[in-house]
C-alpha positions in Angstrom: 4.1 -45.7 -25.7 4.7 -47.4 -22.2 7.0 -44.5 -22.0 4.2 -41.4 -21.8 2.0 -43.6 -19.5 4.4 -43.2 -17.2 4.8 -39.8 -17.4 1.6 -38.8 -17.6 1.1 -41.2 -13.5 4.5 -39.3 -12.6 2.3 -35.7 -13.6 -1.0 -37.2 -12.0 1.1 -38.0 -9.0 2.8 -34.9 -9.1 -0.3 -32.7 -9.3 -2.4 -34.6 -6.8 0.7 -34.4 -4.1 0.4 -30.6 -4.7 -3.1 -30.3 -4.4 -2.4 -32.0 -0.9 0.0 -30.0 0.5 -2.1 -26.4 -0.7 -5.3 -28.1 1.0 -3.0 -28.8 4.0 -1.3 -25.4 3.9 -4.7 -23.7 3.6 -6.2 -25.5 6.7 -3.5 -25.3 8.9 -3.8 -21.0 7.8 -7.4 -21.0 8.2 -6.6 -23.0 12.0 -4.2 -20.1 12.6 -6.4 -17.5 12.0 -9.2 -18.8 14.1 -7.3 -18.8 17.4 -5.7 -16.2 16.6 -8.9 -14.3 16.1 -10.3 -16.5 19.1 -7.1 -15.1 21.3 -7.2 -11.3 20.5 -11.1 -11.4 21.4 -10.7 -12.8 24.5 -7.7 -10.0 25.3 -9.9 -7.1 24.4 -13.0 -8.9 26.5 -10.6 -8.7 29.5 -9.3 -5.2 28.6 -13.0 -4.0 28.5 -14.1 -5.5 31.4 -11.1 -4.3 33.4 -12.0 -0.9 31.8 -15.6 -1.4 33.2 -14.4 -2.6 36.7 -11.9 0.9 37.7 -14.9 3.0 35.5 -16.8 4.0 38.5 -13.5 5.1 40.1 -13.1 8.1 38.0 -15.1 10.9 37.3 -18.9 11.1 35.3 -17.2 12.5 32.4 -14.3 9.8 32.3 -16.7 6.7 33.4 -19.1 7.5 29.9 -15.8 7.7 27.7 -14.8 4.5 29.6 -17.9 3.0 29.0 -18.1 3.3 25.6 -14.8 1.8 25.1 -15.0 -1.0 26.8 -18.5 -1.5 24.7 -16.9 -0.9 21.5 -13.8 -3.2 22.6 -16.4 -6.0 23.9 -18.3 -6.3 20.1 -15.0 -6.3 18.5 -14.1 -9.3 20.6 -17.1 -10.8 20.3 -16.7 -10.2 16.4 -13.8 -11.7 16.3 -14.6 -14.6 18.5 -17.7 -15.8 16.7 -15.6 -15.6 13.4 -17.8 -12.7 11.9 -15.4 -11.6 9.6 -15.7 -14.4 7.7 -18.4 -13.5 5.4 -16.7 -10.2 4.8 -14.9 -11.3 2.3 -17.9 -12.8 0.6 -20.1 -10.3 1.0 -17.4 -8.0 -0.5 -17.2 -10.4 -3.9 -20.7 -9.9 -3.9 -20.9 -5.8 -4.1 -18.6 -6.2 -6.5 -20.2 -8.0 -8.8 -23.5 -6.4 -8.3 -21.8 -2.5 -8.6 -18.8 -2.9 -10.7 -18.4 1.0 -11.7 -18.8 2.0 -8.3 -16.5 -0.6 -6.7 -14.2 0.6 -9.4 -14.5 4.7 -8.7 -14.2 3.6 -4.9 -10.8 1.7 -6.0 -9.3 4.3 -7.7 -10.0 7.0 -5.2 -9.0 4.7 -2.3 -5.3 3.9 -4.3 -4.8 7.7 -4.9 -5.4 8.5 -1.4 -2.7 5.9 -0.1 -0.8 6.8 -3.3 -0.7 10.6 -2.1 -0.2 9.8 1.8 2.2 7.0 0.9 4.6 10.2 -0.7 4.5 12.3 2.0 
């Protein structure tokens, strides 16, 4: 008997030093994603704003297109910077389970599409 008490501390060990290291592992990739999120915000902040700063350089036409660049480039660093694509996940899980059959149809057609651009 003495003998399967120890075994089953050796598998309680066993299975708590596992569910360690994954809580470890998942922390330090959750860390990793942040500042790497943090990082490519901050680069397309200073790409926009540079944009912004030689806009009124060029021509009317040129400045709007510039403009609007560096706008869309600013919200995507600021997305990424206050960690907004956090929830996405989420909120995806959640349309799921509230629209199954359409989630499915949009699942299907999305893996024939790559299916059929993936061929040629």
């Amino acid at each position: 008997m003495e003998h399967n008490g120890s075994d089953n501390s050796q598998h309680q060990n066993a299975v708590s030093d596992l569910s360690n290291r994954t809580r470890e592992a998942k922390e330090q990739v959750v860390d990793a994603t942040h500042r790497t999120a943090t990082k490519l915000g901050d680069q397309m902040h200073s790409v926009a704003k540079k944009i912004r700063e030689s806009g009124p350089n060029v021509e009317s036409a040129l400045h709007n297109t510039a403009e609007s660049l560096a706008s869309t480039l600013d919200r995507g660093g600021q997305y990424l910077r206050q960690r907004q694509y956090e929830s996405i996940g989420d909120n995806l899980t959640s349309y799921i389970r509230q629209h199954p059959a359409t989630s499915l149809v949009v699942g299907v057609v999305a893996g024939l599409f790559l299916a059929r651009t993936v061929r040629r």
